[in-house]
FIVEX-739317 format. One record per residue (C-alpha): residue number from 1; residue in three letters; z negated, x, y negated. Coordinates in steps of 0.05 Angstrom, whole numbers. Example, Ala and Ser with C-alpha at 12.3 -4.5 7.8 and 13.67 -1.06 7.14 Angstrom:
<nodes>
1|ALA|-156|246|90
2|SER|-143|273|21
</nodes>
This chain:
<nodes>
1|UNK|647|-244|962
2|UNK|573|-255|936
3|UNK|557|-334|939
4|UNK|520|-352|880
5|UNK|464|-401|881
6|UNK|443|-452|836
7|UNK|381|-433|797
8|UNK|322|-486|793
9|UNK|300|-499|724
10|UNK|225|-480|724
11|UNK|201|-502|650
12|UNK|232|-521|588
13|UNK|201|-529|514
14|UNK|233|-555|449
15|UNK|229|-522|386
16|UNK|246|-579|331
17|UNK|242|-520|275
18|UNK|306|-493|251
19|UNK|327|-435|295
20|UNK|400|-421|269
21|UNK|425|-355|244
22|UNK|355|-330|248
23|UNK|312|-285|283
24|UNK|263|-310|339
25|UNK|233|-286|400
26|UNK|189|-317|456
27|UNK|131|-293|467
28|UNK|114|-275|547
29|UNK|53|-301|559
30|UNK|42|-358|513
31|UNK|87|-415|508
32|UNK|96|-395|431
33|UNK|162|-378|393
34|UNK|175|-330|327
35|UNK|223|-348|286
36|UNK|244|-320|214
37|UNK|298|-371|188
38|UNK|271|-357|119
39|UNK|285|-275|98
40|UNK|208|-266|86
41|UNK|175|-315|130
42|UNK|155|-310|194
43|UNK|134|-378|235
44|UNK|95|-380|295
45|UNK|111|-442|336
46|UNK|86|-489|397
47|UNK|134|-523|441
48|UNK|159|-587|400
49|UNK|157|-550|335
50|UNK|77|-555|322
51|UNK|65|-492|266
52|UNK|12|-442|292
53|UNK|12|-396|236
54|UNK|56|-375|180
55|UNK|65|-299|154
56|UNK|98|-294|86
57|UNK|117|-224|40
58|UNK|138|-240|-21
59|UNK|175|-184|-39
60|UNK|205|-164|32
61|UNK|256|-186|81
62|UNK|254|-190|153
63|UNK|300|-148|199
64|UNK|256|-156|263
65|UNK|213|-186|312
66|UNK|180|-172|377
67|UNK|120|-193|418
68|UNK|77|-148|461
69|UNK|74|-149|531
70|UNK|8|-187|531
71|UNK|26|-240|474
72|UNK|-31|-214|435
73|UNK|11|-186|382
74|UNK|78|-204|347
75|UNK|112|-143|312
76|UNK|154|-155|250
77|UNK|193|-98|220
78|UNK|205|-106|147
79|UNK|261|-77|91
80|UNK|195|-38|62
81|UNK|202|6|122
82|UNK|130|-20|152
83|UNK|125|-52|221
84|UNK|74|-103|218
85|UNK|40|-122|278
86|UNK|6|-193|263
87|UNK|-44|-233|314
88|UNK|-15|-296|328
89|UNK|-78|-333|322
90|UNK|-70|-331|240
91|UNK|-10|-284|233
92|UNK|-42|-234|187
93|UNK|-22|-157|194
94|UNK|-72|-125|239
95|UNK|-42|-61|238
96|UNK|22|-31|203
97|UNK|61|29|224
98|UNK|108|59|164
99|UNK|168|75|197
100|UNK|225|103|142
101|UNK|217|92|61
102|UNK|233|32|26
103|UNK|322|28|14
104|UNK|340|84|60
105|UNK|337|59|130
106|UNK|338|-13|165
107|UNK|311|-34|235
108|UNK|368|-40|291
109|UNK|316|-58|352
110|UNK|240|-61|367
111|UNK|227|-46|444
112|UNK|151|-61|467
113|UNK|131|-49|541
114|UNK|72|-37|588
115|UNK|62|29|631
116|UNK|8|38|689
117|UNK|-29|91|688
118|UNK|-49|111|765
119|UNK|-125|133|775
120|UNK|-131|208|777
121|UNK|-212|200|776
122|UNK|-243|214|840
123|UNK|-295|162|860
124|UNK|-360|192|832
125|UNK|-423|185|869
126|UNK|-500|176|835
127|UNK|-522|238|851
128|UNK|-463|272|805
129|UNK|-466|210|750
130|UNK|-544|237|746
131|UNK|-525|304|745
132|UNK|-484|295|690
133|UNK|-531|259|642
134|UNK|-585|314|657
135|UNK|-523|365|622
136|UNK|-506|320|571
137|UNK|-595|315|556
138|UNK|-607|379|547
139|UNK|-542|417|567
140|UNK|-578|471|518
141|UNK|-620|492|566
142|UNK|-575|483|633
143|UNK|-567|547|666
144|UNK|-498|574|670
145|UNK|-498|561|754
146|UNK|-510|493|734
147|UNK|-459|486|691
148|UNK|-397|522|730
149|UNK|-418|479|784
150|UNK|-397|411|745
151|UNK|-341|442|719
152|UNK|-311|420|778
153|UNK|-330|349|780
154|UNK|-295|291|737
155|UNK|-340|263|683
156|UNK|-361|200|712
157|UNK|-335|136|689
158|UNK|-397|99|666
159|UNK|-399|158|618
160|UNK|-330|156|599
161|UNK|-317|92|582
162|UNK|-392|69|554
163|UNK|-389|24|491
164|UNK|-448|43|441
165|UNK|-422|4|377
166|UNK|-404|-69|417
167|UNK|-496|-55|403
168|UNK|-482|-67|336
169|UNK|-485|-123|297
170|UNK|-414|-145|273
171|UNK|-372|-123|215
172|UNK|-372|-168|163
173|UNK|-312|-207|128
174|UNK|-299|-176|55
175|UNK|-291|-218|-5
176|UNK|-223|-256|-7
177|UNK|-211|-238|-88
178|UNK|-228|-165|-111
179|UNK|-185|-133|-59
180|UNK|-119|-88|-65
181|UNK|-48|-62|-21
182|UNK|-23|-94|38
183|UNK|-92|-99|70
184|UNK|-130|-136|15
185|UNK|-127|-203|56
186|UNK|-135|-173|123
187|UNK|-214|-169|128
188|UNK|-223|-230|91
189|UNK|-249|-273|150
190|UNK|-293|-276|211
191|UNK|-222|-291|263
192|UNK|-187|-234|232
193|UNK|-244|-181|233
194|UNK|-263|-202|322
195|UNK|-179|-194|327
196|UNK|-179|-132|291
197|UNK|-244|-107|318
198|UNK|-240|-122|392
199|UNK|-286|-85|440
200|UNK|-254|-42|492
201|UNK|-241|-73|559
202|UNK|-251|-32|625
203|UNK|-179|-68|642
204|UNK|-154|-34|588
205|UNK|-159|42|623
206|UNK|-104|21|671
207|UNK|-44|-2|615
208|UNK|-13|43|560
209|UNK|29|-7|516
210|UNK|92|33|492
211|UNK|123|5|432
212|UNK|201|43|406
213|UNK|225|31|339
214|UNK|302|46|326
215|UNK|337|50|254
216|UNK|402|45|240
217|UNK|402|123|208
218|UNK|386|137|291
219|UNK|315|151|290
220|UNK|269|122|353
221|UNK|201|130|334
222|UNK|147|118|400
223|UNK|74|88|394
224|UNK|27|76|435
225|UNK|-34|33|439
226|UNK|-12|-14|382
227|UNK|-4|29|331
228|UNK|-21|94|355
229|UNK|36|136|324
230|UNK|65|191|374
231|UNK|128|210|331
232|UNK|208|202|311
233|UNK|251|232|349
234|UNK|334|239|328
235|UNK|382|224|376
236|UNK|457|249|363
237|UNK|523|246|415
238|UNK|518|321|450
239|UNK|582|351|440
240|UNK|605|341|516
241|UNK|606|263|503
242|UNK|646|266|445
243|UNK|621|299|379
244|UNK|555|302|343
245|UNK|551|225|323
246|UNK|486|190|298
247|UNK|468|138|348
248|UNK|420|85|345
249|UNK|381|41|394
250|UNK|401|-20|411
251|UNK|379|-33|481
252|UNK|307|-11|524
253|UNK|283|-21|591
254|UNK|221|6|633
255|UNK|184|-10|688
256|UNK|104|-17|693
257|UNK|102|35|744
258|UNK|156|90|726
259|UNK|136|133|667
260|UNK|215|151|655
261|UNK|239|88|603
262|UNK|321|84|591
263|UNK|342|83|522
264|UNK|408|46|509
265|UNK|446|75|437
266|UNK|512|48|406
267|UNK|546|87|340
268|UNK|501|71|282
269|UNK|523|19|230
270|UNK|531|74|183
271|UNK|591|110|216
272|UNK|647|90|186
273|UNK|712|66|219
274|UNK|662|60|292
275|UNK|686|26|341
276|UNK|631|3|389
277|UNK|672|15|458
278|UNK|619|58|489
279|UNK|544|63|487
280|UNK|503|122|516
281|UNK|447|112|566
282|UNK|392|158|557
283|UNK|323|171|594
284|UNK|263|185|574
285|UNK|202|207|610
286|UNK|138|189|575
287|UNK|107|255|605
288|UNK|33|244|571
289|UNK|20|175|606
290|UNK|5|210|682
291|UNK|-3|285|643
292|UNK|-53|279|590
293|UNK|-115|330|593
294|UNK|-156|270|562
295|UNK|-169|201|585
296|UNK|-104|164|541
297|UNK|-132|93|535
298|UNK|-202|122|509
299|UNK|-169|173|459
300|UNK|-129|115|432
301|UNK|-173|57|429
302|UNK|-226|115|392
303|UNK|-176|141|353
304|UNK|-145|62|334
305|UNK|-218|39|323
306|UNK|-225|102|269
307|UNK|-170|82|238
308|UNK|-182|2|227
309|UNK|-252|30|203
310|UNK|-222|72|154
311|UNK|-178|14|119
312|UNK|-236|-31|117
313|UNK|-277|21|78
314|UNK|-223|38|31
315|UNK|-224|-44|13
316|UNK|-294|-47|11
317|UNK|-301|26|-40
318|UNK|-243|-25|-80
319|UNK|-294|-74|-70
320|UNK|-343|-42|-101
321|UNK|-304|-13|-151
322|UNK|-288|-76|-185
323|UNK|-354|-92|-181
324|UNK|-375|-39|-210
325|UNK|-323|-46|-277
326|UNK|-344|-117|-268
327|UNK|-418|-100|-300
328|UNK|-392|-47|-349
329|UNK|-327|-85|-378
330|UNK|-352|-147|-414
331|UNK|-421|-115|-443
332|UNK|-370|-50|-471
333|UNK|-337|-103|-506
334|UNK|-386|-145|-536
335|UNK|-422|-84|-555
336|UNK|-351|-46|-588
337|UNK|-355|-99|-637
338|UNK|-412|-75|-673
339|UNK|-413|-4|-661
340|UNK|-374|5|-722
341|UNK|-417|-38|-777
342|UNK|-479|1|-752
343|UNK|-443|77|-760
344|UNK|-435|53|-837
345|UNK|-512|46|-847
346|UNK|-548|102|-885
347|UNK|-550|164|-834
348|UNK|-510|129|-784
349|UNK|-534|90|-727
350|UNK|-512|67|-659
351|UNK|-524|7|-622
352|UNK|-580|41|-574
353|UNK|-624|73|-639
354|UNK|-611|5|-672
355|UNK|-636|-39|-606
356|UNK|-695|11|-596
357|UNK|-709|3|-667
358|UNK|-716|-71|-656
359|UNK|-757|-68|-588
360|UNK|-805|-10|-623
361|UNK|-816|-43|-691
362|UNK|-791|-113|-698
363|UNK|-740|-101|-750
364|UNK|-672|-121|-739
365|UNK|-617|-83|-778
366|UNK|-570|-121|-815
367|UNK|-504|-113|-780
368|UNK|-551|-124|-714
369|UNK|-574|-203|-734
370|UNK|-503|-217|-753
371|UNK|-490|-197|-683
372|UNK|-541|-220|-652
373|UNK|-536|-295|-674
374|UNK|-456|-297|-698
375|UNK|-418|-258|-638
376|UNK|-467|-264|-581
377|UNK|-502|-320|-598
378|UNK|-537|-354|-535
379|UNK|-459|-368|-504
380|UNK|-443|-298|-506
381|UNK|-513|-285|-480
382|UNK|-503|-317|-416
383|UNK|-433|-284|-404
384|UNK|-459|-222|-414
385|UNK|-523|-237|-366
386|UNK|-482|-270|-321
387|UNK|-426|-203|-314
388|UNK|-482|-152|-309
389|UNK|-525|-197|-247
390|UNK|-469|-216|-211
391|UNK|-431|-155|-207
392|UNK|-492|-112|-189
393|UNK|-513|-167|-137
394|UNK|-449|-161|-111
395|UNK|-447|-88|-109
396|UNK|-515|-89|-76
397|UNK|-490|-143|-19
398|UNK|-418|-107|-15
399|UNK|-462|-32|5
400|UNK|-506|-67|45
401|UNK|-476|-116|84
402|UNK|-399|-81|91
403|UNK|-396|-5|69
404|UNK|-455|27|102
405|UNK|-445|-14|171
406|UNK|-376|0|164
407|UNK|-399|78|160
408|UNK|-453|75|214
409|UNK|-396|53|265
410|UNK|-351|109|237
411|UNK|-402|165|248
412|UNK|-405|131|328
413|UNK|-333|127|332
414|UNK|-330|208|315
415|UNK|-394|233|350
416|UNK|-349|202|410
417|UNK|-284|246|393
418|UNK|-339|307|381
419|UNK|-362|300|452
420|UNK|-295|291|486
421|UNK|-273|358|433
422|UNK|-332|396|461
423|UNK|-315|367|537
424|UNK|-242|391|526
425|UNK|-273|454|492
426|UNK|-235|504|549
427|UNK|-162|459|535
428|UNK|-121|478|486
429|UNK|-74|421|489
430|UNK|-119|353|467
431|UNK|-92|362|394
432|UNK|-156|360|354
433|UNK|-223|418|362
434|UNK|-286|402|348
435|UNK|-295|431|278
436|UNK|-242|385|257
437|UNK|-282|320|284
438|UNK|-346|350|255
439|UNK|-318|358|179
440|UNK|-305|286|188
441|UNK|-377|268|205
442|UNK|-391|302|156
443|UNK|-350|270|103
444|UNK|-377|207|134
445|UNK|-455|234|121
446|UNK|-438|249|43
447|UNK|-412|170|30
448|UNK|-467|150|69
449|UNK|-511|183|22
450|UNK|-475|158|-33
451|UNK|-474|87|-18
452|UNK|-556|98|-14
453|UNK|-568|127|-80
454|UNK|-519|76|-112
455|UNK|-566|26|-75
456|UNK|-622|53|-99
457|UNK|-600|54|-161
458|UNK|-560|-16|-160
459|UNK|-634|-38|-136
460|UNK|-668|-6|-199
461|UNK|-613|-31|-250
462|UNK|-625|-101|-226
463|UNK|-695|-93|-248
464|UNK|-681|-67|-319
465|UNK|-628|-111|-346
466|UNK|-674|-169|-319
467|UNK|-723|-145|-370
468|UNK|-670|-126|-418
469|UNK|-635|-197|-410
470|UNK|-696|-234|-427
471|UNK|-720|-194|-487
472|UNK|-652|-195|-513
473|UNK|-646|-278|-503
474|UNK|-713|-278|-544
475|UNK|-687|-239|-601
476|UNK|-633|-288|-606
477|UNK|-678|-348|-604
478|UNK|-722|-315|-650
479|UNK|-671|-292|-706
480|UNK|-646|-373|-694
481|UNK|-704|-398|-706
482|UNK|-743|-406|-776
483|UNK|-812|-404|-752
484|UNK|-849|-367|-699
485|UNK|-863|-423|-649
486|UNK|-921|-423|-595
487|UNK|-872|-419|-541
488|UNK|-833|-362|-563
489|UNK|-900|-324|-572
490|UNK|-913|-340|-504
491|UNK|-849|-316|-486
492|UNK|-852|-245|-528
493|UNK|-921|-240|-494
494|UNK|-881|-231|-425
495|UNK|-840|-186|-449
496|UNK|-833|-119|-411
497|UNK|-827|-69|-469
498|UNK|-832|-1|-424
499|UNK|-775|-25|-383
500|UNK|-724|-58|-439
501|UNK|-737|9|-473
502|UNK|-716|48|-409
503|UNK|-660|7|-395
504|UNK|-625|12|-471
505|UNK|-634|87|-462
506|UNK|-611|99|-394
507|UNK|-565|49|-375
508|UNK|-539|9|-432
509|UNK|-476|53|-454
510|UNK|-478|102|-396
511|UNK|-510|84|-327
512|UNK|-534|131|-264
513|UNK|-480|106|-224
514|UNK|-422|126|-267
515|UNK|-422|192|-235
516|UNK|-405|160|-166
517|UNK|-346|106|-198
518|UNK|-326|141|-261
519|UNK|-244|158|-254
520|UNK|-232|233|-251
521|UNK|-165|272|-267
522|UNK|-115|294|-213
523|UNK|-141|363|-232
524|UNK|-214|350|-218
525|UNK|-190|316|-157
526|UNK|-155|382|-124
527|UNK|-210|427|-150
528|UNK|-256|383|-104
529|UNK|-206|370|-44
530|UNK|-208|448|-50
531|UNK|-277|463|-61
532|UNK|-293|420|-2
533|UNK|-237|448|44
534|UNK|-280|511|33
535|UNK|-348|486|40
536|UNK|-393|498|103
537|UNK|-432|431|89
538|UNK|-398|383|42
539|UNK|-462|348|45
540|UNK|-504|409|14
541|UNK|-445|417|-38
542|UNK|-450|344|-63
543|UNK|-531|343|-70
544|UNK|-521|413|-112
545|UNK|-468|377|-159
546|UNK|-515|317|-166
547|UNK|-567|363|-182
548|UNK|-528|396|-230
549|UNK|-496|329|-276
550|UNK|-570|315|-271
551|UNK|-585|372|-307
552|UNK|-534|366|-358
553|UNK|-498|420|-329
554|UNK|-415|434|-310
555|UNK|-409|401|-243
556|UNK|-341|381|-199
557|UNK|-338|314|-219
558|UNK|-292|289|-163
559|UNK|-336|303|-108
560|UNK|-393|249|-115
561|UNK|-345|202|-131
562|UNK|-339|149|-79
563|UNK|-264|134|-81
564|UNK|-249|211|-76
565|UNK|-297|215|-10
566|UNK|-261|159|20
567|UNK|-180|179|1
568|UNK|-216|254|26
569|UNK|-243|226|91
570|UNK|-180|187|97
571|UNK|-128|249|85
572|UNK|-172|302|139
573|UNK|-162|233|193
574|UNK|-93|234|180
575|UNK|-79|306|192
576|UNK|-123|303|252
577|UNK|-84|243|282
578|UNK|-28|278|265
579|UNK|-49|342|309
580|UNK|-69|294|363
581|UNK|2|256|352
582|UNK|46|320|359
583|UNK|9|342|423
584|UNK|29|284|458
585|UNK|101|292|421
586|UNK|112|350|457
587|UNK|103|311|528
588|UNK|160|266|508
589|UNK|222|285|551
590|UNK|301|266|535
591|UNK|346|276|594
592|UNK|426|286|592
593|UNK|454|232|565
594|UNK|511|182|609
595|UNK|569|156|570
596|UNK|591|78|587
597|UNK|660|47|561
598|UNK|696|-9|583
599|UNK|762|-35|552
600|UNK|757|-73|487
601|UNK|695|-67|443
602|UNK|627|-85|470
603|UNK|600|-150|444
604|UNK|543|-154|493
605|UNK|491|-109|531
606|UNK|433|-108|563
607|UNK|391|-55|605
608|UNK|329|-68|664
609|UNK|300|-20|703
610|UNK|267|-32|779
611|UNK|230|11|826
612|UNK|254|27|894
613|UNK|208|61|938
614|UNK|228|133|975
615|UNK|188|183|1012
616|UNK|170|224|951
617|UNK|142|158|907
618|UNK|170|106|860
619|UNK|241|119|837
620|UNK|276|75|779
621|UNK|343|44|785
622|UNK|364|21|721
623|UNK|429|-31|722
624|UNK|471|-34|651
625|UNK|517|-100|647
626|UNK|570|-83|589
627|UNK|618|-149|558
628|UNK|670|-149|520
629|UNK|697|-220|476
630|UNK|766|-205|492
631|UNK|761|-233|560
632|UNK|713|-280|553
633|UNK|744|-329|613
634|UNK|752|-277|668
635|UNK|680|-267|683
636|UNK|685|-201|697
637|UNK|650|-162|663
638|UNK|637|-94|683
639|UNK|566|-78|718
640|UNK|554|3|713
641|UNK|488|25|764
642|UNK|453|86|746
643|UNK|398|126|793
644|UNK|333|150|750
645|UNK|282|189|772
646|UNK|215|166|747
647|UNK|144|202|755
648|UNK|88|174|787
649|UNK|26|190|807
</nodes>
């Protein structure tokens, strides 16, 4: 018989918040604790019940939690279907992985755990480090004996892992109001955009975080690297252990050093009249952590960083597109309520003959001094002035300060993938060629472009309704006033004429920029996703279509639009990941499954996995303890040990 020692209490903490009949979970390396007594909020405390942070959805409920192996992250999986993974620092939702639709699935368990990848790069020496920068220089004109011979060699590791954009100034936080969807908040401040953002550690090369999501319906879907998606995978009984039954996760264990994890499943919730008297231990070897063709932490933390990148320019085009409606909305509406008064004047006028008339002659048309001194009036003056100035200043500061350094990065972030594509150029298996990573740069050139002619134009609009805005103040003053004093001579003698006229003409009902916000049909949407699926140079395509509404001529008006770019850029990312997601799918390995029962129904479980070390390498033994409540007293609980081979290098 086995004596059994006393254990000696290391620590203990004491959590003052209500814990009971809620969710909670500890994080590993912090002395913090999750809980979710409340169905949409999620706490983050110290010991002694101090609040950290405080996550609330209005609208959803909370069905689980998890931390990552480093504390860094807490994931929370929601009725919407969306795993959240929130820093812990302020709790907002870093990254979120959709996992099943809203209503037809629920989470049964959230597994997160760390795997080791062993080095497979041979120590590189200078002379090869130079060698390879000399190819990568001019690799154009590198003969071919030069280039066979570093075929052979492992690019080095100063090369692989070099970080050009930590050069870069940083990101900037986006405007707290303005913003829209789950990630309107997320950007909003200086902490969440450095936890969000984070520069890629050398430390990092050596882990690949593993995160398992299981639903009731008896889906497991695998990540990696936060929330880089791998795919679902459906697990049913096989027929030898009893039928073709849905199963679902309810247990995990791994260990850092043995790619193979074991999956624990019980009969989903769903089944009815189940009977949870047996559970089903499965493993599965994580093939592409010590069998990817491509450096894993690099691809991911590239292809993470692309995708953070991407959400913050969406916000910042919805940014900019409020902005944007911002300078049009008010004037449109002040303006409307005239229009009509001045079509009923002999021939018919509108308000830009009637306002030229004005500027060019001094003569004010009826319906325009009732207007001018009963609707506008100096109050509606200001609001109007006040729209216009601060929606194109805040255009101006939202291109310049957020979209275009947002952009810059992205066009770093997929020269990077480009060179690894052309690296990989003799694999097949990375996932993603180089054509796809250079319609992307691409894409990323055109809204570039954009964004400059909009600030040139923003820039030049400024100017204008400056003039406008003070010649239009005077008129108001003027028609006010009885006499013609000295200092509104003074002020008519400042008066920019040329450039009030230009602005009433060209940007009073219809501005320069409305071909890049203007909203476009679904139909002129997929005639420019196609026309630009086609296109060589998306870039060339765009400048002939400007050209062309600049002429007064049929153009696609999707394409220089700046939301379509961005939901287009977005879309062609997505299918690439996706490529990139389903190579690695492939590596993912299920072995036979092992049926445990025990008498009575199972009321508790739990799975871990250790190394042992044999002549061929690290082997896993996994031990499964299985309970049942209808002998609660007899302590007896049977203990089932199962052998698993793991892989490592």
């Amino acid at each position: 018989m086995v004596e059994l020692q006393e254990l000696e209490l290391f620590s203990s903490s004491t959590l003052n918040a209500p814990v009971a009949n809620s969710i909670w979970a500890c994080n590993p390396t912090v002395d913090l604790c999750a809980t979710a007594s409340d169905a949409n909020i999620v706490s983050i405390w110290r010991a002694r019940g101090q609040l950290v942070a405080k996550h609330v959805e209005r609208i959803h409920k909370l069905e689980a939690l998890r931390w990552k192996p480093d504390g860094q992250f807490l994931a929370t999986g929601w009725n919407d279907g969306v795993l959240r993974l929130l820093g812990f620092e302020n709790a907002k939702a870093s990254h979120q992985i959709p996992i099943f639709e809203k209503g037809q699935s629920k989470f049964a368990y959230v597994a997160w755990s760390r795997n080791r990848i062993a080095r497979r790069r041979k120590k590189t020496t200078t002379q090869s480090t130079e060698s390879w920068i000399k190819l990568l220089h001019d690799g154009s004109e590198a003969d071919s004996t030069n280039k066979e011979s570093l075929e052979a060699l492992t690019l080095p590791e100063e090369l692989t892992f070099i970080e050009v954009d930590t050069a870069l100034p940083k990101l900037s936080p986006l405007p707290v109001s303005g913003g829209s969807g789950a990630d309107m908040l997320v950007f909003t401040t200086r902490n969440s955009l450095d936890f969000i953002f984070r520069p890629f550690k050398p430390d990092d090369t050596r882990n690949v975080d593993v995160t398992m999501v299981g639903t009731v319906d008896g889906q497991v879907q695998i990540s990696i690297y936060d929330s880089f998606i791998i795919g679902k995978f459906h697990y049913q009984t096989p027929k030898s252990l009893g039928g073709c039954k849905k199963m679902q996760l309810c247990c995990h264990a791994s260990h850092p050093d043995i790619s193979t994890h074991a999956l624990l499943f019980k009969p989903c919730s769903t089944e009815s009249g189940s009977v949870e008297s047996a559970v089903q231990l499965v493993p599965v070897d994580l093939t592409f952590i010590y069998s990817s063709p491509i450096d894993l932490s690099l691809l991911a933390s590239k292809t993470t960083m692309l995708q953070n990148l991407l959400r913050y320019i969406k916000q910042a085009q919805i940014h900019m597109a409020g902005e944007w409606r911002s300078t049009r909305e008010l004037p449109a509406r002040f303006m409307a309520s005239v229009q009509d008064d001045l079509s009923k004047l002999d021939k018919g006028r509108d308000i830009v003959q009637a306002l030229y008339h004005t500027v060019v002659t001094g003569h004010v048309y009826a319906p325009m001094k009732e207007w001018l001194l009963d609707s506008l009036a100096e109050r509606g003056h200001k609001r109007w002035d006040k729209a216009v100035t601060s929606g194109l200043e805040n255009l101006r500061a939202l291109i310049h300060e957020n979209m275009m350094p947002a952009l810059q990065r992205t066009a770093i972030i997929l020269s990077r993938l480009r060179g690894i594509a052309r690296f990989e150029a003799s694999n097949n298996d990375i996932g993603f060629t180089t054509a796809q990573v250079s319609k992307l740069i691409d894409i990323t050139q055109c809204l570039y472009a954009v964004c400059y002619k909009i600030l040139r134009l923003v820039m030049k609009e400024l100017v204008l309704f400056s003039k406008f805005s003070i010649w239009l103040r005077l008129e108001i003053d003027r028609l006010a006033s009885s006499t013609m004093s000295d200092e509104l001579l003074e002020r008519q003698a400042n008066v920019d004429f040329p450039k009030v006229l230009k602005y009433i003409k060209g940007h009073l009902i219809t501005s320069p920029m409305s071909i890049f916000f203007d909203d476009v049909g679904e139909d002129d949407r997929a005639s420019g996703r196609t026309r630009a699926d086609d296109a060589g140079s998306i870039r060339e395509l765009l400048e002939t279509q400007v050209k062309r509404q600049q002429a007064d001529q049929s153009y696609l008006k999707a394409l220089p639009q700046l939301g379509f770019l961005v939901d287009y850029m977005t879309s062609r990312s997505d299918s690439m990941l996706k490529s990139i997601a389903e190579t690695q799918r492939r590596r993912v390995r299920f072995a036979p499954a092992t049926r445990l029962e025990i008498d009575g129904q199972i009321s508790r479980h739990d799975v871990r996995m250790c190394a042992k070390q044999k002549q061929s390498g690290l082997h896993g033994q996994v031990f499964t303890a299985l309970a049942t409540d209808e002998r609660p007293t007899e302590g007896k609980a049977p203990g089932i040990t199962l052998r698993l081979e793991g892989n490592h290098d």
